[in-house]
C-alpha positions as CSV (number, residue, x, y, z in Angstrom):
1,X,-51.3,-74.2,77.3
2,X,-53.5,-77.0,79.9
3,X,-56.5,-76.2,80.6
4,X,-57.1,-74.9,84.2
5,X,-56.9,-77.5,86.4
6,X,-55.4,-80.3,84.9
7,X,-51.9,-81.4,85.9
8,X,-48.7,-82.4,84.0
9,X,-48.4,-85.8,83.3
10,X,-45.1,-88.0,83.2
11,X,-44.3,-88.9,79.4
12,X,-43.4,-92.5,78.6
13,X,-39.7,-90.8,77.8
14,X,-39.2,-88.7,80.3
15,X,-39.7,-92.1,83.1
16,X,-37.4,-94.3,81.2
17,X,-34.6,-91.6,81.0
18,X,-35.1,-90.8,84.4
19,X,-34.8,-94.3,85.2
20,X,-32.0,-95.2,83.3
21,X,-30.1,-91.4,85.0
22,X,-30.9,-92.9,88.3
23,X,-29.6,-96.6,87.2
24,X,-26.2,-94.8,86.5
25,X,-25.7,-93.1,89.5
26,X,-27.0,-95.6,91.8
27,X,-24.9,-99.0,90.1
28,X,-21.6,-96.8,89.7
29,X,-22.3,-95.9,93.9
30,X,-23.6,-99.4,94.9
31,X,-20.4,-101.3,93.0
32,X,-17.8,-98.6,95.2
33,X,-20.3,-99.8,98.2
34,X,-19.7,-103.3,97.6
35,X,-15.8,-103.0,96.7
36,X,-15.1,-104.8,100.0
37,X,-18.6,-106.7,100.5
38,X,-18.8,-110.4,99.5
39,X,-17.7,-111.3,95.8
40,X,-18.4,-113.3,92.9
41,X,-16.4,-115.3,90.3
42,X,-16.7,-114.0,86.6
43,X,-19.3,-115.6,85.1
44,X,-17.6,-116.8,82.1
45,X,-15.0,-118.5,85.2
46,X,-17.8,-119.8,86.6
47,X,-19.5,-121.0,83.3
48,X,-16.7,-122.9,82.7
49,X,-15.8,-124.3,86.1
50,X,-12.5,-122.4,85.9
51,X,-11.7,-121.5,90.0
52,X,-8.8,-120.0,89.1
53,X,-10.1,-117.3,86.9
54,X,-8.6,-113.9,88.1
55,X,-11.1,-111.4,89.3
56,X,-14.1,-111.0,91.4
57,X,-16.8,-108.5,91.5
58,X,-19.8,-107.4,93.6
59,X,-23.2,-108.9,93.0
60,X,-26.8,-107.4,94.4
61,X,-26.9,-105.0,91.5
62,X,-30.2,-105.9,90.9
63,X,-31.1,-103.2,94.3
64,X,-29.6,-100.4,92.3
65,X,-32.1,-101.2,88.7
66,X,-35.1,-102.0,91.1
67,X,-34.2,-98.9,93.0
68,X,-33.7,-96.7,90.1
69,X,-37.1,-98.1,88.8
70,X,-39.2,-97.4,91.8
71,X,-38.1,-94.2,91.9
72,X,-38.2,-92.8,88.5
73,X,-42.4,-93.9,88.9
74,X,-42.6,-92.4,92.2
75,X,-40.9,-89.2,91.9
76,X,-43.7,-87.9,89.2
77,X,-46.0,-88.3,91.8
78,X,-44.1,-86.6,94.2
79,X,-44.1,-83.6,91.4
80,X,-47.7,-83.2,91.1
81,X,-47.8,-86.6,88.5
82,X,-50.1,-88.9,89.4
83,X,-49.9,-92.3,88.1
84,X,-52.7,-92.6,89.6
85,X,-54.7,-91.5,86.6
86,X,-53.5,-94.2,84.9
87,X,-56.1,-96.7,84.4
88,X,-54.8,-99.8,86.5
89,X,-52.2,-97.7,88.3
90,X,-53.2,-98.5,91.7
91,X,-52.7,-102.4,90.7
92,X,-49.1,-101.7,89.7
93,X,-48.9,-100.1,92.7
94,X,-50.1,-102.5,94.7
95,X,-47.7,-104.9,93.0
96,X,-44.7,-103.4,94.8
97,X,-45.0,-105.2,97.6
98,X,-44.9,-108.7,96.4
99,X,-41.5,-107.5,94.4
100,X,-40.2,-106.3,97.4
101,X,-40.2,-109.4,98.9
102,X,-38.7,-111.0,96.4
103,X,-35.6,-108.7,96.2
104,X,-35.3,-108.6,100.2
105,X,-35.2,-112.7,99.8
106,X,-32.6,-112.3,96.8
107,X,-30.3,-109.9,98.3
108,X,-30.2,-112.1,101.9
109,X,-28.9,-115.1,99.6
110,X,-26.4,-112.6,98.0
111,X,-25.3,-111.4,101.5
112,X,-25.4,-114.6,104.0
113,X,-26.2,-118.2,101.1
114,X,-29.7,-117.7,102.2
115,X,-31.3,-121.8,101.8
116,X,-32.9,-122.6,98.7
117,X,-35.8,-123.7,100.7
118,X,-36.1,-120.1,102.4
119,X,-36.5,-118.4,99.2
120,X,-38.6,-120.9,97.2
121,X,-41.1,-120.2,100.3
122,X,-40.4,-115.9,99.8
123,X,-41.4,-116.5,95.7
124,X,-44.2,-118.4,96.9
125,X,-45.6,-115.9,99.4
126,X,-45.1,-113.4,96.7
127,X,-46.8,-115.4,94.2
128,X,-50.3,-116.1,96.4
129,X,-49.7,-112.6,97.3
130,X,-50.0,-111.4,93.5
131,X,-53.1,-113.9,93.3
132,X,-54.8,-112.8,96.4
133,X,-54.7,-108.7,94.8
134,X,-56.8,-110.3,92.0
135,X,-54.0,-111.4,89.3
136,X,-53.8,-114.6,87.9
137,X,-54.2,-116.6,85.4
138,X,-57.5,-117.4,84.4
139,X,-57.3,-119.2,81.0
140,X,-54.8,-121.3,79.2
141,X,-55.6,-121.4,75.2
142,X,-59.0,-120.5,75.4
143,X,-60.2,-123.1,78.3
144,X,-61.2,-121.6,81.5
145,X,-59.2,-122.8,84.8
146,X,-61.0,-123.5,87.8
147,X,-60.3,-121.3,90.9
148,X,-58.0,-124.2,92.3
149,X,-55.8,-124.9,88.8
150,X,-55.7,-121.0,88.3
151,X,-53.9,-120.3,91.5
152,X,-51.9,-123.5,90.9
153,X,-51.3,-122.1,87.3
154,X,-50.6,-118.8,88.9
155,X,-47.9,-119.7,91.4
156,X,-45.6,-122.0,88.7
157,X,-46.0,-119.3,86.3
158,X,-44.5,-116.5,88.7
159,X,-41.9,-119.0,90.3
160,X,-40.8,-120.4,87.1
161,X,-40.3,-117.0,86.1
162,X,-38.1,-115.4,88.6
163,X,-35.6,-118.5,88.5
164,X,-35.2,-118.6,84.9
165,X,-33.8,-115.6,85.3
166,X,-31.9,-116.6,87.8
167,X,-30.8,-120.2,86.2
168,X,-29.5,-117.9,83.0
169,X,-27.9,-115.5,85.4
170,X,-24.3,-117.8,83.6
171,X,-22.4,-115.3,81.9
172,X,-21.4,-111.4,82.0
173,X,-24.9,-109.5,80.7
174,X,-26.7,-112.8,79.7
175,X,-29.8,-112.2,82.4
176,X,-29.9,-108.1,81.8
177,X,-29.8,-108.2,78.4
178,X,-32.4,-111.4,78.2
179,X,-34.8,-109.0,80.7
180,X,-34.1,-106.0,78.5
181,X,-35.5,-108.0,75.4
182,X,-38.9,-109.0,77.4
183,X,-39.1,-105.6,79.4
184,X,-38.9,-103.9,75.7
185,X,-41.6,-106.5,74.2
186,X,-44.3,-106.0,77.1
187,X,-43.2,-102.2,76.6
188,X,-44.0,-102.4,72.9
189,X,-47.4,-104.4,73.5
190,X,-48.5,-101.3,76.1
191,X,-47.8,-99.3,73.8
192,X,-50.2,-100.4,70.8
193,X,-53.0,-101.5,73.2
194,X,-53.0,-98.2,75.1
195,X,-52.2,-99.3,78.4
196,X,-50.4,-96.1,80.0
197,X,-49.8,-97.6,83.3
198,X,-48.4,-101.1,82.2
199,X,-46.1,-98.8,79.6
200,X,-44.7,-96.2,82.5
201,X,-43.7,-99.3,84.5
202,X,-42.1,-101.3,82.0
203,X,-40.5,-98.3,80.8
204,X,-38.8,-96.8,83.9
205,X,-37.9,-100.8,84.0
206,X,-36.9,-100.7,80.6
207,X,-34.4,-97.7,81.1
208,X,-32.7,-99.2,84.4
209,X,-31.7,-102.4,83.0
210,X,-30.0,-100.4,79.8
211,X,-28.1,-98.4,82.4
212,X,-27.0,-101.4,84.1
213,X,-26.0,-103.4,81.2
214,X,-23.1,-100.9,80.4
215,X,-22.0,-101.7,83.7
216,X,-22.8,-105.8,83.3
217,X,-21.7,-106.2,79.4
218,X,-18.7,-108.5,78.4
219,X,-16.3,-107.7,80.5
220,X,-19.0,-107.1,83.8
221,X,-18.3,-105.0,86.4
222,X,-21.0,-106.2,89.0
223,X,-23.6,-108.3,88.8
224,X,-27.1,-108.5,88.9
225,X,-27.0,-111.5,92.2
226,X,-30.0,-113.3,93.1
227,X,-31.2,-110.0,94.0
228,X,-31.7,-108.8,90.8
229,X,-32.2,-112.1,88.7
230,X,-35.2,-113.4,91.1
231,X,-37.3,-109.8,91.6
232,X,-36.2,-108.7,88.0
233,X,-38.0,-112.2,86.9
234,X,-40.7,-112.0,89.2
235,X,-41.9,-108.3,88.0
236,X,-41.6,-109.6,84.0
237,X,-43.9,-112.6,85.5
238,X,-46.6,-110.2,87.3
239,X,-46.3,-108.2,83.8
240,X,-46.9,-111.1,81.9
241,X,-49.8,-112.0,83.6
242,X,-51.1,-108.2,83.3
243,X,-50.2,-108.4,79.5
244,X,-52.4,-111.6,79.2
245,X,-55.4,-110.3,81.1
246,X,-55.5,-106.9,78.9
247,X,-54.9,-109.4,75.1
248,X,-57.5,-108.5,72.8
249,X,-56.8,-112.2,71.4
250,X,-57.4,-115.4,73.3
251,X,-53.7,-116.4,73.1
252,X,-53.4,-115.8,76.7
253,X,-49.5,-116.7,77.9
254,X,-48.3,-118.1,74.8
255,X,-47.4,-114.2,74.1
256,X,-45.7,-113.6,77.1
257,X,-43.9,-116.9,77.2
258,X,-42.7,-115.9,73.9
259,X,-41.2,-112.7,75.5
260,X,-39.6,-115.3,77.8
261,X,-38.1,-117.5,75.1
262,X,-34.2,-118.0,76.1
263,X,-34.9,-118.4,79.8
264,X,-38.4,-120.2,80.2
265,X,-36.4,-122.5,77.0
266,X,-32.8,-123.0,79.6
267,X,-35.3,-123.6,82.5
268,X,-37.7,-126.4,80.7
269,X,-34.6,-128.4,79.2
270,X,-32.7,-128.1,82.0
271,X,-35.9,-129.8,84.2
272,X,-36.5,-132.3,81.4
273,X,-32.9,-133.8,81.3
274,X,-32.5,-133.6,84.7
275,X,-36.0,-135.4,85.2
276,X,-34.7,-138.1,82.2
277,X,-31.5,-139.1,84.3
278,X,-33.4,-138.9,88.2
279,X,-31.5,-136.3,89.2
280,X,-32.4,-133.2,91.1
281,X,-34.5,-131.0,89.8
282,X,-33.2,-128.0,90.9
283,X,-29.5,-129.0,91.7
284,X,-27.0,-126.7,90.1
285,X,-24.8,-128.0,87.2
286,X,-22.7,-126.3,84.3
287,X,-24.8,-127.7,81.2
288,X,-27.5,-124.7,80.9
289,X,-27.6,-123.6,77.1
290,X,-24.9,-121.0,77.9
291,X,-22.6,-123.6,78.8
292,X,-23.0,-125.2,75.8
293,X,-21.9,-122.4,73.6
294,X,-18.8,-121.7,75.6
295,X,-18.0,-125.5,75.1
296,X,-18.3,-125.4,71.4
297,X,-16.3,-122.8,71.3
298,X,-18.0,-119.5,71.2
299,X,-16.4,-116.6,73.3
300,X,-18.3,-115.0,76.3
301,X,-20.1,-111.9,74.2
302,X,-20.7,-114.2,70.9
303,X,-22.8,-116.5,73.1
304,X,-24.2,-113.6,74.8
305,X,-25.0,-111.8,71.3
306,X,-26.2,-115.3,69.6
307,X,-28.9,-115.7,72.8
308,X,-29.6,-111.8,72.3
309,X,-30.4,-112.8,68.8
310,X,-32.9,-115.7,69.9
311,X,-34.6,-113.5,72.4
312,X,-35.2,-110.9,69.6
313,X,-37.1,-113.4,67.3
314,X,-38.9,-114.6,70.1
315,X,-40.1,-110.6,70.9
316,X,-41.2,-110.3,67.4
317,X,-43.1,-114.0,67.6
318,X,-44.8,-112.7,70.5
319,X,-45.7,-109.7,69.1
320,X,-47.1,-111.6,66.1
321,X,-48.9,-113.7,68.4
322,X,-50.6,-111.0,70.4
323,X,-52.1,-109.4,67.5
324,X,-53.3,-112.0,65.4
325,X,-57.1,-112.8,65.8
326,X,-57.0,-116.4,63.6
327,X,-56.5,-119.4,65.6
328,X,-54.7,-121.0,62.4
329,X,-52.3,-118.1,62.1
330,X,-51.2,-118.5,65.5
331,X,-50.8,-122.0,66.0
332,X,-48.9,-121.6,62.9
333,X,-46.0,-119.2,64.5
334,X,-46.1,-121.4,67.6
335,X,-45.4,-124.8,65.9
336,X,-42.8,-123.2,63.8
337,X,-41.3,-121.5,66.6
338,X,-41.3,-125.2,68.8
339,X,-39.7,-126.3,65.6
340,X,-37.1,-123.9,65.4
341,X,-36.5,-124.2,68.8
342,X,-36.3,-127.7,69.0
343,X,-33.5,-127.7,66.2
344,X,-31.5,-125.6,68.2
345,X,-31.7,-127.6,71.1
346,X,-30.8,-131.3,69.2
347,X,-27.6,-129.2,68.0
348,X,-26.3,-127.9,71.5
349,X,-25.7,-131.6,71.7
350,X,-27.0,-132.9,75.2
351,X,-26.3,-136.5,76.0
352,X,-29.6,-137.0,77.6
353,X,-31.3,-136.3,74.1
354,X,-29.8,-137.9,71.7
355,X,-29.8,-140.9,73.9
356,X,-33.2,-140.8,74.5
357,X,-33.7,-140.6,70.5
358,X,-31.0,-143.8,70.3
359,X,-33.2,-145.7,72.6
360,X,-36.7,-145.2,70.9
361,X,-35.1,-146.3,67.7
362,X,-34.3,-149.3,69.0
363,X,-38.4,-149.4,70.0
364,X,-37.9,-149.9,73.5
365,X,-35.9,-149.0,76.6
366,X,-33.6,-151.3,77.5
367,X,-34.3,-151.8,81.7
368,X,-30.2,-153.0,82.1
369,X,-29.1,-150.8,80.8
370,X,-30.5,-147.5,82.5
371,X,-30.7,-143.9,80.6
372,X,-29.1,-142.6,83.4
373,X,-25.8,-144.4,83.0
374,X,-26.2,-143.9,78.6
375,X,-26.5,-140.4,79.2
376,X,-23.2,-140.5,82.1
377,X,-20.8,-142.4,79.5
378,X,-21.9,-140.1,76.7
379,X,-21.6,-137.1,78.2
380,X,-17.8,-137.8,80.2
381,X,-16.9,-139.3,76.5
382,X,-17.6,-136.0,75.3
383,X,-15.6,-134.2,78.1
384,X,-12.3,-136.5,77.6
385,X,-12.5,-135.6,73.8
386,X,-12.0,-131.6,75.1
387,X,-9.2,-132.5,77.4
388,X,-6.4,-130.6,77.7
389,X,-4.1,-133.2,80.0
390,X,-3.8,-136.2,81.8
391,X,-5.5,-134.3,85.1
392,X,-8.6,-132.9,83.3
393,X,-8.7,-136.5,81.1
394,X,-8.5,-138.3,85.1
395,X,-11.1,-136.4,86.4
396,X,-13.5,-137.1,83.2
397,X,-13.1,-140.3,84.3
398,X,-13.6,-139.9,88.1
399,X,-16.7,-138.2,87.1
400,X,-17.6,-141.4,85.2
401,X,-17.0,-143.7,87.6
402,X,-18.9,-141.7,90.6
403,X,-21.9,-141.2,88.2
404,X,-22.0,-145.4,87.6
405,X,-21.5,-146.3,91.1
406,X,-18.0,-147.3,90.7
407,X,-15.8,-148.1,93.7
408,X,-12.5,-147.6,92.3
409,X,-10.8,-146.4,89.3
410,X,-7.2,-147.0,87.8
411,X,-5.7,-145.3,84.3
412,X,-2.2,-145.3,83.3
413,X,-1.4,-143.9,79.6
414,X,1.5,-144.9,78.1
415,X,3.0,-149.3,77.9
416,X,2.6,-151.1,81.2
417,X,6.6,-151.2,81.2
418,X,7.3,-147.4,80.9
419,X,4.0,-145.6,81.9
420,X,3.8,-141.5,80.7
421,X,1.3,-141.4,83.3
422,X,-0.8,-143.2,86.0
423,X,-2.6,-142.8,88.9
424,X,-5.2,-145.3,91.1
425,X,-7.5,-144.2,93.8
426,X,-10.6,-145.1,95.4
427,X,-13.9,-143.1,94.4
428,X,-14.0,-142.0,98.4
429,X,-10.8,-139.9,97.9
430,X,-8.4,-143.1,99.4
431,X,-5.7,-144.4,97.4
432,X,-5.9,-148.2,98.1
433,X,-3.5,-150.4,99.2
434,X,-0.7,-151.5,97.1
435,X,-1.1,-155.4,96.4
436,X,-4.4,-155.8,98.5
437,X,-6.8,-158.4,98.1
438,X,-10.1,-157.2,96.0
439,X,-13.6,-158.9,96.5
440,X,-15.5,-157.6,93.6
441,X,-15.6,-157.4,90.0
442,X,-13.4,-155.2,87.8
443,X,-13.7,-153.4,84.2
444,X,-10.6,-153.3,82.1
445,X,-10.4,-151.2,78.9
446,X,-6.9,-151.7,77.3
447,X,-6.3,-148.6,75.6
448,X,-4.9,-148.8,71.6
449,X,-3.3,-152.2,70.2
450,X,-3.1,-155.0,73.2
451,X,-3.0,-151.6,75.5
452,X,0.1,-149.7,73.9
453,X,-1.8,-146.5,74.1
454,X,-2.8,-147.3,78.0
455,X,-5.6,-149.0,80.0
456,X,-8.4,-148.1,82.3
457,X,-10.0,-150.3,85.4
458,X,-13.0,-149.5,87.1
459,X,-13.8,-151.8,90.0
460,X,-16.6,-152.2,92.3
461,X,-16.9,-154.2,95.3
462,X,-21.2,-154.7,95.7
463,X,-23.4,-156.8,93.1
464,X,-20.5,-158.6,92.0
465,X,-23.0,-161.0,90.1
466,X,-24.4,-157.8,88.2
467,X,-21.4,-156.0,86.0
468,X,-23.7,-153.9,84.4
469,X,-22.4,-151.4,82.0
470,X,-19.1,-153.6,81.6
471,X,-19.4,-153.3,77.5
472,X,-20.9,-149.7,77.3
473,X,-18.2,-148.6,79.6
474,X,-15.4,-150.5,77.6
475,X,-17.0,-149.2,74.3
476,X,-18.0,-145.5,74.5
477,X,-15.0,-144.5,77.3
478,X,-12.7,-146.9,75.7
479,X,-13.2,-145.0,72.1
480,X,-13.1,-141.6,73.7
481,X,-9.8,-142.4,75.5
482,X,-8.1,-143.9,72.7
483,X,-8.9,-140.8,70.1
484,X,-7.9,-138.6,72.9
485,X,-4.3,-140.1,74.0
486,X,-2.1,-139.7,71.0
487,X,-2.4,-135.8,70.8
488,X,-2.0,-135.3,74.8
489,X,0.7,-138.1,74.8
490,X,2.6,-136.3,71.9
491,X,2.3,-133.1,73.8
492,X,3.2,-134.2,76.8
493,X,6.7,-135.7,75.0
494,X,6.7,-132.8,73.1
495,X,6.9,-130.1,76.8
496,X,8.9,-133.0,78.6
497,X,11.7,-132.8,75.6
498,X,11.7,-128.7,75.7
499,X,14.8,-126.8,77.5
């Protein structure tokens, strides 16, 4: 029996099965809501750039695991429970609000395409929010951070967290089961340092995402949206920082970011190819770490699983890293785990990499011939080598041409007297005059012996004195193209001569 006076307390257990009770109810209710609301492609359809995918299924799932979370810590308290016992409880509390924000910025963009700029600003408000209730981070590796870098520190941390969950929001599961993984690690670390507060939250987290994964598994149901992915991300960033404030070690948020691996990895390579080639930072493309896999090969849930599998080792490394008290040991586990992860990177194959690693061979960067084109040519030679037909194998080379500044692109496949194939357009969308005079400079790649197998001409009408990437074009599409034609030109006779 309790002594007299003293109140029941809500078990670890009984919030995460309440949470994950309420995540059933409220995602099986909230996908019949949305049957009718606005829809997404499949993420595997969308991974692959494949519009004609069949099915679509409702996003802002992320309200019913946020919901079910808040609840399962608030009805204790309703019950005679306080969480307020719990030594930083009113903290967590207090964190609610910035979360909120987060998910009512999330689900507007999953309801009405809400700008990027609008919610950048909403993660940002949050994140001086989180600062200005006294969390942030106040030392990275054992060197203490000014007021000014701290806050600094502070905001990229919580921003970079909520959109790499949202950047490896690709595939059916991906994002849940990556959060799962971290919710479970910073769980886990509650546990062994005693931290009842952190441990209920993460908990009654931990059992809404597992609710919802059975929903968002291989093949998904509904999706987590930008509601989910962004306030889920955010929360595991405010946790993160709780995590490092309560370590024992001076590790800081090399534990944390280790919780993180999969998605903080996506988000960094993603920012350094993109910075390598000039592009956008945060401009959406298909080349995130998922996409990769798919490309090589792998199906939808063995990418899924293989990622699950990084995002375990990286729990455990954190783990490791949390408790160790040596500064040897745990620069040892980091530069092993860089290592590892490094080697996984170089063999998802990105253009922008291995051109980079070309290019410093050579000892220098050559100023003609930009990275930005290298990387282009590389990467559309890699794309006509996966080509299916003569459309897909065109718009490889479209892709080229607009990425190089082209003006104007021509292929035929097949002899110039009996072509399989051909088409010639403009890089504006308008097919240019038959016979007309051209003021410019042109790039021909005959295709197999003296052009038996085909040809390709770019053209461009500007710089005419400065070709440019005449012999890298000719040399990296021209060898791509030429692998590539016998097998589709076979199987295009092969279809053509069926009855």
């Amino acid at each position: 029996m309790r002594p007299p006076g003293v109140r029941a307390m809500p078990s670890l257990l009984t919030t995460t099965c309440l949470a994950f009770a309420l995540a059933l109810l409220f995602t099986a209710l909230l996908r019949r809501l949305l049957r009718h609301a606005p829809r997404e492609r499949p993420k595997e359809a969308r991974a692959l750039g494949d519009a004609a995918a069949a099915g679509t299924m409702p996003r802002m799932g992320g309200v019913a695991v946020v919901a079910a979370a808040g609840l399962a810590l608030a009805l204790p308290g309703w019950l005679g429970w306080p969480l307020n016992n719990f030594g930083d409880a009113s903290l967590l509390r207090q964190l609610a609000a910035p979360v909120l924000l987060v998910l009512a910025a999330g689900t507007a963009d999953d309801g009405w395409n809400l700008a990027p700029a609008w919610k950048f600003a909403a993660q940002a408000a949050a994140g001086l929010w989180v600062v200005a209730l006294g969390l942030r981070v106040k030392a990275v590796l054992h060197h203490a951070l000014p007021l000014w870098a701290s806050v600094v520190v502070t905001l990229v941390w919580l921003v970079g967290c909520s959109n790499a969950f949202n950047l490896i929001d690709g595939l059916d599961g991906l994002a849940t089961g990556l959060a799962l993984f971290a919710t479970g690690t910073v769980l886990a670390h509650a546990v062994l340092i005693g931290e009842p507060a952190l441990a209920l939250v993460m908990g009654a987290l931990f059992g809404a995402l597992a609710a919802f994964l059975l929903f968002n598994f291989p093949p998904a149901s509904i999706y987590l949206g930008d509601a989910g992915s962004l306030s889920i991300g955010f929360l595991l960033g405010c946790m993160a920082l709780v995590w490092a404030n309560k370590a024992t070690t001076t590790i800081g948020l090399m534990a944390p970011l280790f919780a993180l691996t999969v998605p903080m990895l996506d988000t960094g390579v993603a920012i350094v190819r993109r910075g390598l080639t000039g592009q956008p930072l945060f401009a959406g493309d298909q080349r995130h770490i998922h996409h990769r896999l798919l490309r090589r090969g792998l199906t939808t849930r063995r990418a899924v699983l293989l990622l699950y599998a990084v995002a375990g080792a990286g729990a455990v490394a954190s783990l490791v890293l949390a408790d160790v008290r040596q500064r040897e040991t745990y620069e040892l586990v980091i530069l092993l785990f860089v290592g590892l992860a490094a080697i996984g990177v170089q063999q998802l194959g990105y253009a922008e990499f291995s051109e980079v690693g070309r290019l410093l061979r050579r000892g220098r960067l050559d100023p003609r011939k930009t990275l930005h084109g290298q990387v282009a040519l590389r990467h559309w030679a890699q794309e006509i080598g996966r080509a299916q037909d003569f459309d897909q194998l065109w718009e490889c080379l479209r892709q080229a041409g607009v990425a190089l500044d082209f003006h104007g692109l021509e292929f035929r496949a097949g002899p110039a007297a009996a072509p399989r194939w051909r088409r010639r357009q403009t890089l504006s969308g308008e097919a240019p005059a038959a016979g007309a005079e051209f003021c410019g400079w042109r790039c021909q790649i005959p295709l197999g012996a003296q052009g038996s197998l085909g040809a390709v001409e770019y053209w461009r009408g500007l710089n005419a004195e400065q070709p440019g990437f005449v012999d890298d074009v000719a040399g990296i599409l021209g060898a791509a193209l030429s692998e590539r034609l016998p097998a589709l030109s076979g199987a295009a006779a092969q279809a053509a001569g069926a009855p």
